[in-house]
N, C-alpha and C positions, 0 to 999 in steps of 0.2 A: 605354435603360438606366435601370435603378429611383435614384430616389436616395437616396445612402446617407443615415442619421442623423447624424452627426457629417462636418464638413468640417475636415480640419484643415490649417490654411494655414501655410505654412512661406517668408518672401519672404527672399531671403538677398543678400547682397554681399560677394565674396571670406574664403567661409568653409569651405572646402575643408577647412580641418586639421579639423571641428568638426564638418561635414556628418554623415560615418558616424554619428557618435554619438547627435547627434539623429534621424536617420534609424531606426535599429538600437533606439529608444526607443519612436517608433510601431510599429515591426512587433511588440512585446514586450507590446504593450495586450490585455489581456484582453476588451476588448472588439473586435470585429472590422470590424463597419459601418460605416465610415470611407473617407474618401477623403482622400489627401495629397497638397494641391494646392502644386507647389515653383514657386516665380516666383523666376527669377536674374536679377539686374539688373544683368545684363551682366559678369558676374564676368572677370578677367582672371589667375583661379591655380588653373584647374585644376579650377574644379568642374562643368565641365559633364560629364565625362568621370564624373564620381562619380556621376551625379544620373541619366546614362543606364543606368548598371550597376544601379544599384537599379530605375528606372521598368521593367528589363529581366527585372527578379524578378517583379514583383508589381505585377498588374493592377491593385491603388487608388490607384499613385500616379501621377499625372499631373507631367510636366516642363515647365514655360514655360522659355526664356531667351529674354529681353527683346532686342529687337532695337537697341534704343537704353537708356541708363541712367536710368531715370524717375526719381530718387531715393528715400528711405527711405519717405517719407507716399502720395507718389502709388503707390510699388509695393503697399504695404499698401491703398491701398483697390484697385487691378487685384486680389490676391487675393479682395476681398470680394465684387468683380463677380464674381467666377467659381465662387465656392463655391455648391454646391448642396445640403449637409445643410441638416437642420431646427436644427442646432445650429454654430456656432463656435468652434473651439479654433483661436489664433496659437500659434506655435511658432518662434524665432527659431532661424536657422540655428546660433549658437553656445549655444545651451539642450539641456535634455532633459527628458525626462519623467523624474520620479525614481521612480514609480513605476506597475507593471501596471494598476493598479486608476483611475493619473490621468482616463482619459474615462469609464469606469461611474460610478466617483464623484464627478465635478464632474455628467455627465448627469445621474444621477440627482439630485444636488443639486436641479437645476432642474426635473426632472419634479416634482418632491415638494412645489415649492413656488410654484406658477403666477404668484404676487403679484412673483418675483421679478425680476429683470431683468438679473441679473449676476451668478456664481458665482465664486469666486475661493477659492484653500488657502495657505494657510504654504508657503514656497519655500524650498531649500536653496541656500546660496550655494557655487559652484564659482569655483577659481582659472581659469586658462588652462591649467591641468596636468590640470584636471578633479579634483581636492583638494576636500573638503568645508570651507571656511573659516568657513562661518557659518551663522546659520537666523533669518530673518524670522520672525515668526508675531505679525501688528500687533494683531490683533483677539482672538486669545485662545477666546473664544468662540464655538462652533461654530452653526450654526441661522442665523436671520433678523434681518438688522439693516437699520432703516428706512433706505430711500435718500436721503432729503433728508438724515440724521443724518448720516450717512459723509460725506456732502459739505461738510457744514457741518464734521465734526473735520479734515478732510481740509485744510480750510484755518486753520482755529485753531494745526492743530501746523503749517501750512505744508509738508505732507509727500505723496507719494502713496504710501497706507498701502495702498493697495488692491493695488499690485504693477504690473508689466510685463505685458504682453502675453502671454506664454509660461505666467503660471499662470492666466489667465480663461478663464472661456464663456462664451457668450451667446448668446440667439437670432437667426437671419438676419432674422425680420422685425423685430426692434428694432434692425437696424444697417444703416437701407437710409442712409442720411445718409451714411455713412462716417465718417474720420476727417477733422478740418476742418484744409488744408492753411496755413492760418495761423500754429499751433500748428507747434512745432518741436521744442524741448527737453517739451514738458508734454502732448503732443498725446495719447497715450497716458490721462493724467490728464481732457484735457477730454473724451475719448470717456464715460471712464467715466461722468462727472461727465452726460453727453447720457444712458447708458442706466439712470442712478442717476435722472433725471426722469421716466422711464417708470414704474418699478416700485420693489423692495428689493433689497439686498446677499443673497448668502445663501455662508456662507464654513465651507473646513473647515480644522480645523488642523492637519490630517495634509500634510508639505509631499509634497505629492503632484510637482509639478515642480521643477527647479535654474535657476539664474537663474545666470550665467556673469559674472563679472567681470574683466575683460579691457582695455587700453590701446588696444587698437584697433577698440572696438566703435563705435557711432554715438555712443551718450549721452557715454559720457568725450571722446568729440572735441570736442564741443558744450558740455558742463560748464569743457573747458579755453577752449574761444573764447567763454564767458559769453552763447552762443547762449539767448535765450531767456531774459535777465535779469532781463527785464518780464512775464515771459507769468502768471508766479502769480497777479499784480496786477489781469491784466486779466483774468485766470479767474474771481478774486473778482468784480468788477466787474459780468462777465456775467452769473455766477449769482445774484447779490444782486439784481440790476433781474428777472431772471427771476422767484427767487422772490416779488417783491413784486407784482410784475401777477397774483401766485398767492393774494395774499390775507396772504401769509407777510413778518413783519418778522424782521429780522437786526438785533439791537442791534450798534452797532459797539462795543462794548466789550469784548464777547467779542470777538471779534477781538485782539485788540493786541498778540501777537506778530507777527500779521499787520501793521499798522500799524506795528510797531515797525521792521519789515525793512524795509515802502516807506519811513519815513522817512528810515533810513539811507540808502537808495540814493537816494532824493532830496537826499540831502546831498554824498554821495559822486561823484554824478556832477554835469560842468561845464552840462549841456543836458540836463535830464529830460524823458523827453517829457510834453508840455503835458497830455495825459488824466491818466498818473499824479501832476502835480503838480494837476491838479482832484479826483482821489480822495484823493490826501493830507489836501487844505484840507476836503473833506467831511467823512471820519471825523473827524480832526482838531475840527470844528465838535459833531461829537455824543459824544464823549468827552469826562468833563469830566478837567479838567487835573490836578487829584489824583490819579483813580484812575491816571492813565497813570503821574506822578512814583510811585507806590506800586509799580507796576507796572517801573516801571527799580529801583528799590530793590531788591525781591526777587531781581530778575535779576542786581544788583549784588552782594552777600550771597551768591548762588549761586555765583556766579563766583570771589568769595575764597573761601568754603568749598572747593572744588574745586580753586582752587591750592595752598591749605592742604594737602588730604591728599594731591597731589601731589608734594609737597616732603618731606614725611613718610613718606612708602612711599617715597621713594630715597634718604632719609638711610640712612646706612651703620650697620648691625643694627636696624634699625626691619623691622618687619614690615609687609606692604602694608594697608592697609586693606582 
């Protein structure tokens, strides 16, 4: 069997309500080369029964159900072992492709630009109704953005700008490593951040895919159990000792919303663990203490300002800001 150009991997966990629709999104791709590799991990509502109806249509999709429940990171890299295109597209069972064109134009993204190593689009956000609520679009900017840059904004805002799983590509052979089961809440963040050392970003701002917002998805469980409270800290940590064995300095100054979050939580928590209060006392040590006080100031002034027009826009015949 030849194999196809795109693999698109889909590892799901009792998502049955949400399967069709993501399903029904790859069969709609105008481009055709593709194999849809679906890993159940051990669903208990109903979707194996969905997953044989479709594998029963159409020869590219291949069905796994997990014989035991590997969890979220270890299912995600079983898909990665078994994909066989030259390119990867994740696809999470309660997402979709927002649009026909999502795999010609994220592939070609990457055909076009060999230096890259990660393609990524503006996503649209869907309710649990499948509702359109909202629309990312972090980068603005269509074309090539240096990868070490993305990583370094990616943690100045404290943010992952780059998106979920469901709107990237990447090449199979920049993802033999996998996803590093350490990572929990951000592990998604640190892969990027491994295929962002390879090469460059290269992003379009058509939201080509939907990113599903949902109470029962893995991230909001983890968000509410503060799974992953530390992981930003140590993401910095790792990529900062990276990039300097690279030749590359990271003034901690830029940083300091960064810094500013680990301090709180080193303050807030009874037992920090012992590395993050060592990265504290570092940055800490290479910041001087003005710019930070200058630095809570503005933050401070931003904060009233924004109560201000808050109070303002709900006073009664005040028009909103």
């Amino acid at each position: 069997m030849s194999s196809p150009s795109i693999s698109i991997l889909l590892p799901t966990y009792n998502y049955a309500r949400f399967l069709p629709e993501a399903i029904e999104s790859v069969l709609a791709q105008d481009w055709p080369d593709f194999e849809l590799l679906i890993s159940d991990d051990r669903s208990t509502d109903g979707s194996a029964a969905i997953l044989a109806s479709y594998a029963a249509r159409d020869s590219r999709i291949r069905c796994h159900l997990q014989p035991v429940n590997l969890g979220m990171v270890a299912n995600w890299n079983w898909c990665l072992g078994q994909a066989r295109g030259e390119y990867v597209k994740f696809l999470f069972g309660d997402d979709r492709l927002e649009s026909p064109r999502a795999l010609r134009s994220l592939r070609d993204a990457l055909a076009q630009h060999p230096s890259a190593s990660l393609a990524a689009s503006a996503r649209s956000i869907l309710n649990a109704e499948s509702a359109l609520v909202g629309l990312w679009d972090e980068f603005q900017d269509a074309g090539l953005h240096s990868g070490p840059t993305v990583i370094q904004r990616c943690l100045r805002e404290t943010r992952n700008l780059i998106g979920e799983p469901s709107v990237t590509l990447f090449r199979r052979r920049d993802a033999a490593r996998g996803f590093d089961p350490r990572y929990r809440q951000l592990v998604d963040l640190e892969f990027w951040f491994h295929l962002l050392e390879q090469g460059d970003f290269v992003y379009l701002p058509e939201p080509l895919c939907s990113f599903r917002r949902h109470t029962a998805q893995q991230s909001e469980q983890h968000a509410i159990a503060e799974v992953g409270k530390w992981e930003l800290f140590e993401l910095f940590a790792a990529s900062r000792a990276r990039a300097a064995q690279q030749g590359q300095s990271w003034p901690a100054h830029q940083f300091l919303p960064l810094y500013h979050h680990l301090t709180h939580h080193c303050r807030q928590t009874a037992t920090p663990p012992p590395a993050m209060q060592s990265l504290r006392q570092e940055l800490a040590a290479e910041i001087p203490p003005l710019h930070y006080a200058a630095f809570r100031a503005r933050r401070h002034l931003r904060s009233l300002a924004h109560g201000i027009r808050r109070r303002l826009s709900a006073a009664p015949g005040t028009a909103p800001a």
